[in-house]
OpenMM code with the backbone's topology and positions (N, CA, C; nanometers):
from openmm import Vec3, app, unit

residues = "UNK UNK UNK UNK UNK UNK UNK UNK UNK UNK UNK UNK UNK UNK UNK UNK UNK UNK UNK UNK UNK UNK UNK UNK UNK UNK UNK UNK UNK UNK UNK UNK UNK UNK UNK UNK UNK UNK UNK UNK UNK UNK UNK UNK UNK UNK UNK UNK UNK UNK UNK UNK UNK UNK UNK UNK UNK UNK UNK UNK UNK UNK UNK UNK UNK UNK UNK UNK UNK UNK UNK UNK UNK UNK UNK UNK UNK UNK UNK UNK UNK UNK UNK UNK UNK UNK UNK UNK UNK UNK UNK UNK UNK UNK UNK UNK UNK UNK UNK UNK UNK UNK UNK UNK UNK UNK UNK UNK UNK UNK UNK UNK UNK UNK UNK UNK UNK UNK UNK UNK UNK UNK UNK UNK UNK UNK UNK UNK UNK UNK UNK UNK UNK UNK UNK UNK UNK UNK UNK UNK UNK UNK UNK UNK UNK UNK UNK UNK UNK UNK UNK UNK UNK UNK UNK UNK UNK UNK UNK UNK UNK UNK UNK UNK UNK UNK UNK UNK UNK UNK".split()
positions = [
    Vec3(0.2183, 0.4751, -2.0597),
    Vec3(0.3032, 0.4692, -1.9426),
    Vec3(0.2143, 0.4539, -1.8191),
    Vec3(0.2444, 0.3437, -1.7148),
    Vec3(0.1402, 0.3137, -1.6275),
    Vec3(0.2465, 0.3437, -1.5212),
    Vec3(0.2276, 0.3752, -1.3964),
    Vec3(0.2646, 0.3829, -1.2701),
    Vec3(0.1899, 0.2917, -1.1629),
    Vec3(0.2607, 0.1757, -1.1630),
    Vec3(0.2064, 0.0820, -0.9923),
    Vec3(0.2735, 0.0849, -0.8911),
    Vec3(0.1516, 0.1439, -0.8121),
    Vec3(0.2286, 0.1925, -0.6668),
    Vec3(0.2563, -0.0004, -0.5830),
    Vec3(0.4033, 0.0060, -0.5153),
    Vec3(0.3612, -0.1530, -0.4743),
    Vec3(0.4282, -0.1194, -0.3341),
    Vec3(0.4061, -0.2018, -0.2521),
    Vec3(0.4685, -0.2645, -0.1353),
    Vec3(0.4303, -0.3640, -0.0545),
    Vec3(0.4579, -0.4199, 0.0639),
    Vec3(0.4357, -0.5371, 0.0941),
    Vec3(0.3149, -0.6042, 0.1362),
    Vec3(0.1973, -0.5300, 0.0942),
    Vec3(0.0763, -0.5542, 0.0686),
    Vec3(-0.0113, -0.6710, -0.0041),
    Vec3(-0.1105, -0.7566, 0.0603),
    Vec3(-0.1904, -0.8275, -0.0496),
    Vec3(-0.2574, -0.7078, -0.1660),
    Vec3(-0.2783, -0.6518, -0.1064),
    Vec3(-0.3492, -0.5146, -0.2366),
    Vec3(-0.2714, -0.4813, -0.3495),
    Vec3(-0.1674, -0.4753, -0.3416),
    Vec3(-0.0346, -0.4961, -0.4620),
    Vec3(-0.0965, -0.5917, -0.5598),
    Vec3(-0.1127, -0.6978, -0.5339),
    Vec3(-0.0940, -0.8584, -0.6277),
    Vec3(-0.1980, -0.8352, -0.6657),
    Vec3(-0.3287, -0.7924, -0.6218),
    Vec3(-0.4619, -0.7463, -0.6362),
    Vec3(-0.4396, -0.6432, -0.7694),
    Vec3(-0.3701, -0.5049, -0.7759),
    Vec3(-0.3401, -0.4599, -0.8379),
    Vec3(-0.2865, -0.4755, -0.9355),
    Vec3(-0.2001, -0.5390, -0.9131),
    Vec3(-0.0813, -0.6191, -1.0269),
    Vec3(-0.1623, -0.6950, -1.1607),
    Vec3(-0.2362, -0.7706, -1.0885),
    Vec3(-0.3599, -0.8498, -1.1977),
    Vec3(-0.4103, -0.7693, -1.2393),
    Vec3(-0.4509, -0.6527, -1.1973),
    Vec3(-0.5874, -0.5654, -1.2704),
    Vec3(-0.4704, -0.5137, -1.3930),
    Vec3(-0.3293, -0.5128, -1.3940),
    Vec3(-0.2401, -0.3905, -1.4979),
    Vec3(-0.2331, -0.4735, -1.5869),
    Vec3(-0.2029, -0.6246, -1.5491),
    Vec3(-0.1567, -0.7217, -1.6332),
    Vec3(-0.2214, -0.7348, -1.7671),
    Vec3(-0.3414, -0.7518, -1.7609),
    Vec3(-0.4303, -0.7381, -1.9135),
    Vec3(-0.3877, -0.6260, -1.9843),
    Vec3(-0.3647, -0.4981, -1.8927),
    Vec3(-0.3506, -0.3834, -2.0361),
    Vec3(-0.1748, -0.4345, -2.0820),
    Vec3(-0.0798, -0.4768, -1.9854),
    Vec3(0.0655, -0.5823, -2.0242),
    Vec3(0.0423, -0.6224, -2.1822),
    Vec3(-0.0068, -0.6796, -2.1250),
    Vec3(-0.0480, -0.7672, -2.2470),
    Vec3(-0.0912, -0.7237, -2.4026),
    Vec3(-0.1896, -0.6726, -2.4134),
    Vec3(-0.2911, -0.6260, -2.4643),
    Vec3(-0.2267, -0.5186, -2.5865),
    Vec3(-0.0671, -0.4999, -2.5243),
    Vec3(-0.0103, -0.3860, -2.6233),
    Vec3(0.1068, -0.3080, -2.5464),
    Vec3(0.1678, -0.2499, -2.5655),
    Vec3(0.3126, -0.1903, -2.5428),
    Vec3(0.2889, -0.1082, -2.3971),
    Vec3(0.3548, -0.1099, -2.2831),
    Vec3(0.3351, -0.0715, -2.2098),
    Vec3(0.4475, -0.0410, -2.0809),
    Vec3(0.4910, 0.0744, -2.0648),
    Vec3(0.5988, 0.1175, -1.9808),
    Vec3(0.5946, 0.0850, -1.8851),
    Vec3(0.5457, -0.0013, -1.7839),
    Vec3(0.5655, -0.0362, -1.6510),
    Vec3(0.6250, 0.0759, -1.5874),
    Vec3(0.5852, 0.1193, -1.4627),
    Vec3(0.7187, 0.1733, -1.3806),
    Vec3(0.6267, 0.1299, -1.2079),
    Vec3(0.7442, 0.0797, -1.1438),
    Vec3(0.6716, -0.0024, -1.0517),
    Vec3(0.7168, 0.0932, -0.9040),
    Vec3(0.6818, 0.2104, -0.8537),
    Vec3(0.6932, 0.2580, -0.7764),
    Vec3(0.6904, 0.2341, -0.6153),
    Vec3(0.7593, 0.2121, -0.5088),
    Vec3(0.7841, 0.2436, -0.4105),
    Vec3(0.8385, 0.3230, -0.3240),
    Vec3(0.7798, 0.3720, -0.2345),
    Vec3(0.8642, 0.4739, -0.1381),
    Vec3(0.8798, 0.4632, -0.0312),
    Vec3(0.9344, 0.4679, 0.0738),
    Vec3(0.9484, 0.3978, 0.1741),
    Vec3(0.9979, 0.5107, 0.2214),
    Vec3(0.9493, 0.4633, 0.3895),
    Vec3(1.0206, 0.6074, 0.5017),
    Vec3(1.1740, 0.5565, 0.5563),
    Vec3(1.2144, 0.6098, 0.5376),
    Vec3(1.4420, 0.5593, 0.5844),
    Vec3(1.4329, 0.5262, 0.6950),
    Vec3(1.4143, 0.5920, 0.8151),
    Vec3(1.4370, 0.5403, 0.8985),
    Vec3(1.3815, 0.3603, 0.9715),
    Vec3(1.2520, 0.3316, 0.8879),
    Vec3(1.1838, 0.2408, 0.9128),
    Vec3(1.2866, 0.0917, 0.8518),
    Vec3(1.2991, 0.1681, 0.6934),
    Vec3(1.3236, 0.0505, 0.5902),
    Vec3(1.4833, 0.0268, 0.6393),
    Vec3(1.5597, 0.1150, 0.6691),
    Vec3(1.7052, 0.1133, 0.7051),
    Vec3(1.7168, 0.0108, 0.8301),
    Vec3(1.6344, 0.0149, 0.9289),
    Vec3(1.5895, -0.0995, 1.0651),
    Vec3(1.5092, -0.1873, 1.0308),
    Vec3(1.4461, -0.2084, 0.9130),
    Vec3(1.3666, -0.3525, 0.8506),
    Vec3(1.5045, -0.4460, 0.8258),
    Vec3(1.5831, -0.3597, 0.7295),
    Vec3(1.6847, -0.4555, 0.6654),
    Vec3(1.8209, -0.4503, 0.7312),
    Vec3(1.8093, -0.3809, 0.8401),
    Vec3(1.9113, -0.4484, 0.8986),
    Vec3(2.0933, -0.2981, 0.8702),
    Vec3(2.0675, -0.1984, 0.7800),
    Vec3(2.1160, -0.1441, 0.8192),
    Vec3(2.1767, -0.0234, 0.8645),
    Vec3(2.3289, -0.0362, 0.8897),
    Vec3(2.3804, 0.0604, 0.9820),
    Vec3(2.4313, 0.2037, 0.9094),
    Vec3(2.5328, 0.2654, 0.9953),
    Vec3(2.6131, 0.3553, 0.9243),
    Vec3(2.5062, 0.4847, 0.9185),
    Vec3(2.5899, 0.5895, 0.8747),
    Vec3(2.5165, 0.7436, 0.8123),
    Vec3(2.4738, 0.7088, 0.7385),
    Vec3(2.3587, 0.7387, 0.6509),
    Vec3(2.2861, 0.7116, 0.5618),
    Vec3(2.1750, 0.8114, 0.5251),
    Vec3(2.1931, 0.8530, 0.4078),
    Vec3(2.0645, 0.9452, 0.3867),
    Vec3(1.9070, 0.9586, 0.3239),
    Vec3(1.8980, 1.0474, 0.4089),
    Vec3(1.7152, 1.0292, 0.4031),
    Vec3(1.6714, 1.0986, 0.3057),
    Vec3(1.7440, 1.1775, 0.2130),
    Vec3(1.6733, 1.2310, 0.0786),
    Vec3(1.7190, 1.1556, -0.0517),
    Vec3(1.7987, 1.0571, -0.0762),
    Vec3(1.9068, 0.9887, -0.2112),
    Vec3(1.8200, 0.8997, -0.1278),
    Vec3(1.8216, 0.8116, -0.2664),
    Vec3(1.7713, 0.6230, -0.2708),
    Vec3(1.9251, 0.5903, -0.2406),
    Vec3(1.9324, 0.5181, -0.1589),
    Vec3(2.0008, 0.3976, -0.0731),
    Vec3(2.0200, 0.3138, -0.1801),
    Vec3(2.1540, 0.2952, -0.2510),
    Vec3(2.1943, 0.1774, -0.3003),
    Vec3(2.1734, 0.0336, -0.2697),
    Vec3(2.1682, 0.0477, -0.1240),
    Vec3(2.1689, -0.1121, -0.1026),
    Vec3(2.0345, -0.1584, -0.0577),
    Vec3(1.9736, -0.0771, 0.0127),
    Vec3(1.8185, -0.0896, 0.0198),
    Vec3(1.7344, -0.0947, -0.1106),
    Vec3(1.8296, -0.0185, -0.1883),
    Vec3(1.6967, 0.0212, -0.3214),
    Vec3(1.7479, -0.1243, -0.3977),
    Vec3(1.8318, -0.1925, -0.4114),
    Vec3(1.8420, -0.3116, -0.4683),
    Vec3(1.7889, -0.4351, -0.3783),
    Vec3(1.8091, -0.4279, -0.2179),
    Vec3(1.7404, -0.5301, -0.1768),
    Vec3(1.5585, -0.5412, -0.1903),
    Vec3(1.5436, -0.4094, -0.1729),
    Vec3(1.3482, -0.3797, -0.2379),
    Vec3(1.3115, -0.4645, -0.3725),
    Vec3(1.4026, -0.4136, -0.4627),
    Vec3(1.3915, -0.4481, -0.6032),
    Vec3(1.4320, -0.5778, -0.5987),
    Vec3(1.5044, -0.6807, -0.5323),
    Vec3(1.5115, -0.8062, -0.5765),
    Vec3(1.3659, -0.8671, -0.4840),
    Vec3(1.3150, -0.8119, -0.3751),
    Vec3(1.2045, -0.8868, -0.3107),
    Vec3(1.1193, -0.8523, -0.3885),
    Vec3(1.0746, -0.7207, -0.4621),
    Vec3(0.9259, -0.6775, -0.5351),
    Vec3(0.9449, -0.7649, -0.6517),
    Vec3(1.0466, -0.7807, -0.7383),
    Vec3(1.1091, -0.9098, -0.8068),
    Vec3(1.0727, -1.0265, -0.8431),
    Vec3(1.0851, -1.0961, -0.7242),
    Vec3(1.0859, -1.2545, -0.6569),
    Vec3(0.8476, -1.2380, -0.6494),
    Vec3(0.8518, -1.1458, -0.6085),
    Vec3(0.7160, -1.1314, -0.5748),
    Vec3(0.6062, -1.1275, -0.6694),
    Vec3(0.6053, -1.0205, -0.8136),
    Vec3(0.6064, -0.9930, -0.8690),
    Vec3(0.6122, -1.0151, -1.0376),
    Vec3(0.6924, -1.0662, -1.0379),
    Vec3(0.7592, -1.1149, -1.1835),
    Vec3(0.6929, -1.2127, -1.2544),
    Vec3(0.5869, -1.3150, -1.2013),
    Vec3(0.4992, -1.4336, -1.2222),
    Vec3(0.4031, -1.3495, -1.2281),
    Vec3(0.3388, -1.2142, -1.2173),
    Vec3(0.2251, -1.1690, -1.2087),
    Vec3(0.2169, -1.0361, -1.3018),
    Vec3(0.3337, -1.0022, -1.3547),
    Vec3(0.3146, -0.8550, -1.4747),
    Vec3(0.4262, -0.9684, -1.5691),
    Vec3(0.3500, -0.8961, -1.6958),
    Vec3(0.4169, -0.9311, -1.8147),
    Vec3(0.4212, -0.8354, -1.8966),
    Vec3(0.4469, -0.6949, -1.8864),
    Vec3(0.4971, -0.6323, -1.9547),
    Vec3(0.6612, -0.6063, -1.9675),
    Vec3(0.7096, -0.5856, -2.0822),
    Vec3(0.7839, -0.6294, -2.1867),
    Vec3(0.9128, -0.4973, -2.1226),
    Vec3(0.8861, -0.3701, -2.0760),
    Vec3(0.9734, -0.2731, -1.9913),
    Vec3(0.9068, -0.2121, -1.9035),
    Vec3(0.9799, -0.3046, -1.7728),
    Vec3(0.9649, -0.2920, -1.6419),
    Vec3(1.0592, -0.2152, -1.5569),
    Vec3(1.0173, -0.0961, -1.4998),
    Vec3(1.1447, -0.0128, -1.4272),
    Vec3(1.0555, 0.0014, -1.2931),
    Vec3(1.2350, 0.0238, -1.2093),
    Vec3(1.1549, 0.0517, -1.1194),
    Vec3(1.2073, 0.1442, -1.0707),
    Vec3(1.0700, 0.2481, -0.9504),
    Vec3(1.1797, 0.3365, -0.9159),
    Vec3(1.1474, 0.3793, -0.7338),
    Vec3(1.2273, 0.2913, -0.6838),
    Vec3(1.2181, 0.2930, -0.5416),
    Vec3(1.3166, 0.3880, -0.4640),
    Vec3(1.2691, 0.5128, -0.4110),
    Vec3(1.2732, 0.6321, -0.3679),
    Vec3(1.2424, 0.6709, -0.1807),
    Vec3(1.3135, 0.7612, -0.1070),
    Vec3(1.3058, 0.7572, 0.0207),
    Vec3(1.1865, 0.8937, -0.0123),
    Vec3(1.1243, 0.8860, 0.0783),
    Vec3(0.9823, 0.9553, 0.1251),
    Vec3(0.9406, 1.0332, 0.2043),
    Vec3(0.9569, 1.1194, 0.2500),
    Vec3(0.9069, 1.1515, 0.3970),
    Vec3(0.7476, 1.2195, 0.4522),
    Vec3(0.6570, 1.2508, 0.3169),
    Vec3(0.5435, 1.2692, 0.3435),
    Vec3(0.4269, 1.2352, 0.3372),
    Vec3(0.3579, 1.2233, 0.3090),
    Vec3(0.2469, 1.1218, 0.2600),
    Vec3(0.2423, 1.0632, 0.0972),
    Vec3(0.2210, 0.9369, 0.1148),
    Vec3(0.2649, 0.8860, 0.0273),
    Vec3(0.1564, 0.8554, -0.0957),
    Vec3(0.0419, 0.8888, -0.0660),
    Vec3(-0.0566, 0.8971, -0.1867),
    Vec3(0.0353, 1.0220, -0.2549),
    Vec3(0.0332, 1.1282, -0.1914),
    Vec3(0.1215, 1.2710, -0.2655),
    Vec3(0.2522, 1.2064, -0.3409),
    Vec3(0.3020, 1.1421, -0.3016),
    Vec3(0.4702, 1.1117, -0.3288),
    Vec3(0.4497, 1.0529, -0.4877),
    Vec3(0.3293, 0.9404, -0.4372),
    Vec3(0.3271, 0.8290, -0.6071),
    Vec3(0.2435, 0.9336, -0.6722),
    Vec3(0.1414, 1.0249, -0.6403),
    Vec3(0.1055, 1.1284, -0.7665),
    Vec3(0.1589, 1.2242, -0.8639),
    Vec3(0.3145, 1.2317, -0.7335),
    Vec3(0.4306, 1.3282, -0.8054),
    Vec3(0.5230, 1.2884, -0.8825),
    Vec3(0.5581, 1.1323, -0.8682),
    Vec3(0.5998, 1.0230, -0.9265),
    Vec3(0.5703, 1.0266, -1.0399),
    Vec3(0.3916, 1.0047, -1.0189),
    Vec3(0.3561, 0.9738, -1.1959),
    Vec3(0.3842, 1.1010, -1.2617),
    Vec3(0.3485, 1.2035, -1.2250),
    Vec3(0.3718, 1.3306, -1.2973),
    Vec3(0.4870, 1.3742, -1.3460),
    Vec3(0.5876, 1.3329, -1.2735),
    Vec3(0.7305, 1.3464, -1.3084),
    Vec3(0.7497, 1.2464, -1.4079),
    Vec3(0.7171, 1.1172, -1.4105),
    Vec3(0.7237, 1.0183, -1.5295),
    Vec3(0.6229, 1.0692, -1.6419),
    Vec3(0.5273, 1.1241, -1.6167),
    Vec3(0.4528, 1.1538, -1.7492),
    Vec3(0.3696, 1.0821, -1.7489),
    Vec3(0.2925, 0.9848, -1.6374),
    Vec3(0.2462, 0.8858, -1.6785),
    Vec3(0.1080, 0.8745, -1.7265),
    Vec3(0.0347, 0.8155, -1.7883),
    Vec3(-0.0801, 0.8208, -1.8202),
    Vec3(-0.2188, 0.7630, -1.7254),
    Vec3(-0.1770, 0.6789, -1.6724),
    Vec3(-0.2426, 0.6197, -1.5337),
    Vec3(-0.1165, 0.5955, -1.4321),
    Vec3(-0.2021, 0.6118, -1.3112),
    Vec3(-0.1562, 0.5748, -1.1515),
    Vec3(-0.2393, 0.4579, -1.0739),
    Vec3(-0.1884, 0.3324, -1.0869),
    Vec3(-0.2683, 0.2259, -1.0448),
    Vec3(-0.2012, 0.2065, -0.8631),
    Vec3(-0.2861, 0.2016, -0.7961),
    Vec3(-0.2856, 0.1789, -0.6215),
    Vec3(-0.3902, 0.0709, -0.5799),
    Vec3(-0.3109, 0.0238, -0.4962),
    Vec3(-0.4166, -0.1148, -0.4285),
    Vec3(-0.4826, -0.0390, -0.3363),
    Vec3(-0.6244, -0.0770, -0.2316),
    Vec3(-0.6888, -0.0021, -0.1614),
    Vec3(-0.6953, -0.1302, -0.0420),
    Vec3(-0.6907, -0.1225, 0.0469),
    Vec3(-0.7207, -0.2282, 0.1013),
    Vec3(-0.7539, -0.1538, 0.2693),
    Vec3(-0.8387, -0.2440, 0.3460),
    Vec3(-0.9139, -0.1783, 0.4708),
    Vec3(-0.8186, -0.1812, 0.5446),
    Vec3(-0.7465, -0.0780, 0.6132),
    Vec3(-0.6644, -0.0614, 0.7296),
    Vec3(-0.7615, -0.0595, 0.8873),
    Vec3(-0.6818, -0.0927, 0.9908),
    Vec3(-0.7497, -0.0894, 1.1276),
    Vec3(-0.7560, 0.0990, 1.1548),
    Vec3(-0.8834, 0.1150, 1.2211),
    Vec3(-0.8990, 0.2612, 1.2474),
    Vec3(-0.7962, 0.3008, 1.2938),
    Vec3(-0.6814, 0.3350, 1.3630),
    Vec3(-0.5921, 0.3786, 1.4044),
    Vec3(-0.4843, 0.4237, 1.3069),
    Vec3(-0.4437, 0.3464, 1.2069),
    Vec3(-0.3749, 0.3223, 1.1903),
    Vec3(-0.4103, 0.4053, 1.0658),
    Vec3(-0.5443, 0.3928, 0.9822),
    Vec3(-0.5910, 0.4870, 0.8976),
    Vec3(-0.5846, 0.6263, 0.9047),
    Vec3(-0.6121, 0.6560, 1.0944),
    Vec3(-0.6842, 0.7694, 1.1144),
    Vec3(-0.4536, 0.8776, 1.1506),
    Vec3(-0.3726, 0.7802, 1.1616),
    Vec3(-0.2527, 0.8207, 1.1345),
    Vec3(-0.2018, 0.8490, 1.0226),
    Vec3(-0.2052, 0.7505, 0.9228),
    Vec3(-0.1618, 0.7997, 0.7935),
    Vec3(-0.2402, 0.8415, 0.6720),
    Vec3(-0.3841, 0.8176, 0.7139),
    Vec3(-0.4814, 0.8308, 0.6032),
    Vec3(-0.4761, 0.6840, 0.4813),
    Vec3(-0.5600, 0.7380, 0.4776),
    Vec3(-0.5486, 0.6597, 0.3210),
    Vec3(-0.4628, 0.7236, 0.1787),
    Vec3(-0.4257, 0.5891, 0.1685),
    Vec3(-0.2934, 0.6187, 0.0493),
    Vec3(-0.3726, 0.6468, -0.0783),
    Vec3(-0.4620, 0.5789, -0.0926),
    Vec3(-0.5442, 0.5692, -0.2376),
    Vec3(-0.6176, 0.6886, -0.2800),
    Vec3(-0.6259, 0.6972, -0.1394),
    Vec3(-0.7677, 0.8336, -0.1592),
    Vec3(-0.6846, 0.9541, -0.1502),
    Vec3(-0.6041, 0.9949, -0.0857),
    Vec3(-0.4624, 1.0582, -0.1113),
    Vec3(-0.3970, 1.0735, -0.2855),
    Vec3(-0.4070, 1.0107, -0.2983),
    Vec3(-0.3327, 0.9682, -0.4628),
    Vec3(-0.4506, 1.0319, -0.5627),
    Vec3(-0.5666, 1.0230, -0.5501),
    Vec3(-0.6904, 1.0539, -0.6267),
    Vec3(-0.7127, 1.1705, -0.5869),
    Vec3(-0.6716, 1.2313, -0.4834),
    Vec3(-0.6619, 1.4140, -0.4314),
    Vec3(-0.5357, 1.4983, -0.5192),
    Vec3(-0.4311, 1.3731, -0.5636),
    Vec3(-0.3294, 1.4886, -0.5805),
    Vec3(-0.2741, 1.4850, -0.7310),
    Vec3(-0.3477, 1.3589, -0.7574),
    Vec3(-0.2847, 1.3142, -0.9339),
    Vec3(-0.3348, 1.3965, -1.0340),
    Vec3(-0.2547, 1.4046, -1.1278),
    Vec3(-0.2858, 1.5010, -1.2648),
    Vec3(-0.3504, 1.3960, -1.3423),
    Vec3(-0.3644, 1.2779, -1.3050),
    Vec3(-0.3573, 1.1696, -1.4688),
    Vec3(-0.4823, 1.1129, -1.4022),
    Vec3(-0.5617, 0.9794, -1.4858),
    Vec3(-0.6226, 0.8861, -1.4090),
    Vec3(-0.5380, 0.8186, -1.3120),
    Vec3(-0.6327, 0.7554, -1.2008),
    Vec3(-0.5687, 0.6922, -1.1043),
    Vec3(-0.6674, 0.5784, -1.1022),
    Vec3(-0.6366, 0.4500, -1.0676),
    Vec3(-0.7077, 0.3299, -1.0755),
    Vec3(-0.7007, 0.2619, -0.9399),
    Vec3(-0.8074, 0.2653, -0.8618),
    Vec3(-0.7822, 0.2241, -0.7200),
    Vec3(-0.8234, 0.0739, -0.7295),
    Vec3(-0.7548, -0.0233, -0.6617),
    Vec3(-0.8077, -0.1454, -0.6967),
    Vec3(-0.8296, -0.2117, -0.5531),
    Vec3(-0.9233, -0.2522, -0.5551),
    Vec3(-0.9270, -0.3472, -0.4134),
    Vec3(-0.8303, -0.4816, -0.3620),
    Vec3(-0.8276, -0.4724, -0.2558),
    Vec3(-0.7535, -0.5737, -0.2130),
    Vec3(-0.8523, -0.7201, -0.1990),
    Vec3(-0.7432, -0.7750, -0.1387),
    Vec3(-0.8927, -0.9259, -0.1259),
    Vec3(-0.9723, -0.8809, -0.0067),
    Vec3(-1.0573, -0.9547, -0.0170),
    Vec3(-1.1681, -0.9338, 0.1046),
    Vec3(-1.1414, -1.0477, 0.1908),
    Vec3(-1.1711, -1.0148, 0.3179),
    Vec3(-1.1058, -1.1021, 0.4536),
    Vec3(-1.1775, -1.1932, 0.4256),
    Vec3(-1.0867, -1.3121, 0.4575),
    Vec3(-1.0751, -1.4478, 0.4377),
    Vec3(-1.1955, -1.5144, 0.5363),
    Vec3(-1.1615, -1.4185, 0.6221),
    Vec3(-1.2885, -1.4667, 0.7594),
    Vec3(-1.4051, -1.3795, 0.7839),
    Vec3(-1.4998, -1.3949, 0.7896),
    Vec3(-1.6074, -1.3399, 0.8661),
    Vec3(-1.5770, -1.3427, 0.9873),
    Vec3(-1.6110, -1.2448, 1.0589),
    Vec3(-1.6384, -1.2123, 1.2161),
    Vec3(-1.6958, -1.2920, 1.2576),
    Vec3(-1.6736, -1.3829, 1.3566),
    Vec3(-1.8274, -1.4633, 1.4631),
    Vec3(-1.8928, -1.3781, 1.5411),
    Vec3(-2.0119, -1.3648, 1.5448),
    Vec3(-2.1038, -1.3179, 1.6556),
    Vec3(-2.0810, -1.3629, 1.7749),
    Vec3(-2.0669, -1.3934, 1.8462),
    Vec3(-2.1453, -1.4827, 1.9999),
    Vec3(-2.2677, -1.4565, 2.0185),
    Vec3(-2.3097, -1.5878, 2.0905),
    Vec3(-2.4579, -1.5387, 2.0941),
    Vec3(-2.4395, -1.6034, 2.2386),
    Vec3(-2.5239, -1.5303, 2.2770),
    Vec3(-2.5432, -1.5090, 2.4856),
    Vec3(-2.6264, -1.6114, 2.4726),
    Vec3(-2.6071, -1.7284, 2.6126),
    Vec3(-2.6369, -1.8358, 2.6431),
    Vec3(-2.6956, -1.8274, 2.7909),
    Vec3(-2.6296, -1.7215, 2.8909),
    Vec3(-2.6674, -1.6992, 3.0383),
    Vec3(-2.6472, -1.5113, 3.0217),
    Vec3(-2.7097, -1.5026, 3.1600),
    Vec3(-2.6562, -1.3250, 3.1619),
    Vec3(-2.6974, -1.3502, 3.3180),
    Vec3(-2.5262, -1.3065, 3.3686),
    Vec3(-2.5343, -1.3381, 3.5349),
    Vec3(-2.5290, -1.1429, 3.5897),
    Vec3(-2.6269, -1.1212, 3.6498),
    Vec3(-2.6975, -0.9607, 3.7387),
    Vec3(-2.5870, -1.0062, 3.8541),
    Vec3(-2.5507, -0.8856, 3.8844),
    Vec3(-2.5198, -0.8829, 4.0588),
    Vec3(-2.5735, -0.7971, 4.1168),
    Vec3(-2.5953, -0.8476, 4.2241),
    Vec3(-2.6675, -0.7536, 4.3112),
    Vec3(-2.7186, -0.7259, 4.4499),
    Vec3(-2.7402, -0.6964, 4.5622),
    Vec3(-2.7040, -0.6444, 4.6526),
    Vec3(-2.8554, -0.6323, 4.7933),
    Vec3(-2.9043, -0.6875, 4.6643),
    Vec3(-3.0765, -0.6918, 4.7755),
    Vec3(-3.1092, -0.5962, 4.8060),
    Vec3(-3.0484, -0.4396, 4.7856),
    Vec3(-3.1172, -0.3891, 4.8842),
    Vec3(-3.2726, -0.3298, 4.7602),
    Vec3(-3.3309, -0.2272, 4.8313),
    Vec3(-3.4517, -0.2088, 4.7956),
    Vec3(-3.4061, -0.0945, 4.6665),
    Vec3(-3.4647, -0.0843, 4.5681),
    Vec3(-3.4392, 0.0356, 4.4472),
    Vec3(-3.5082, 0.1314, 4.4929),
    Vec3(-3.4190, 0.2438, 4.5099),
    Vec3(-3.4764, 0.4130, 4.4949),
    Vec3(-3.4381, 0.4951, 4.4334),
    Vec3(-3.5522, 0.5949, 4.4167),
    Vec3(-3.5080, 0.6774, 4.2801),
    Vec3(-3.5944, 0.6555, 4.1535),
    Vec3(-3.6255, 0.6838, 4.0759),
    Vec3(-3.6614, 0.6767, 3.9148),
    Vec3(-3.5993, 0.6244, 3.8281),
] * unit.nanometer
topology = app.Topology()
chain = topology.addChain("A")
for resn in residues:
    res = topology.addResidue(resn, chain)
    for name in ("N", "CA", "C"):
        topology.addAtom(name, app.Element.getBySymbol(name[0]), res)
């Protein structure tokens, strides 16, 4: 029984390939985990009404599952695929470790991929999170590596301003 954490990530598809060989290779429970925070995913897709933040959302949890789907489905070939897309509210390395544990699972596969400092230093890292809280193996997989290198600049002039008067002081 494998647990893949997914969402709208290149690090997913990254992941996805690394599960696919063991797919293959021999009998294997898929369970394709997402969790998502309500208030975010409820204003991604558009909707309204009372709606609650502890129950999976019928209509969200099927619109997730037909996009992870469409996304997805060309890239795992194991034979029973479930999924189980769930509302969240705490950190989410914790959420997919409790996931797998509650499924029983034997591995916890997570994509890793470089977030901007801010944005890390808010939610942490999911992966490294997941490897703090899991009972089972956990398989961190890298994402792709940026497409671009950074350019340097390289200084051509360097314009001083300044004021004539005489320097004093040390």
């Amino acid at each position: 029984r494998v647990v893949l954490g997914i969402d709208d990530s290149q690090s997913v598809e990254a992941a996805a390939r690394w599960v696919d060989p063991l797919c293959k290779a021999g009998p294997v429970e898929l369970i394709l985990a997402h969790l998502y925070w309500p208030p975010e995913a409820f204003r991604r897709f558009g909707l309204q009404g009372t709606r609650s933040f502890v129950d999976p959302d019928p209509e969200l949890v099927q619109a997730l599952e037909q996009q992870f789907s469409r996304r997805l489905n060309g890239l795992l070939h194991a034979k029973l695929k479930i999924y189980r897309i769930e509302p969240h509210l705490g950190r989410l390395g914790d959420g997919l470790a409790g996931l797998a544990a509650e499924a029983r699972a034997d591995l916890l596969v997570v994509g890793s991929r470089a977030r901007p400092a801010l944005e890390r230093f808010w939610e942490g890292s999911v992966a490294r999170q997941a490897l703090h809280a899991a009972t089972m193996s956990v398989a961190c997989v890298p994402g792709p590596a940026a497409a671009q290198i950074a350019h340097t600049p390289r200084l051509s002039a360097v314009l001083a301003a300044t004021d004539f008067s005489e320097r004093t002081g040390s």
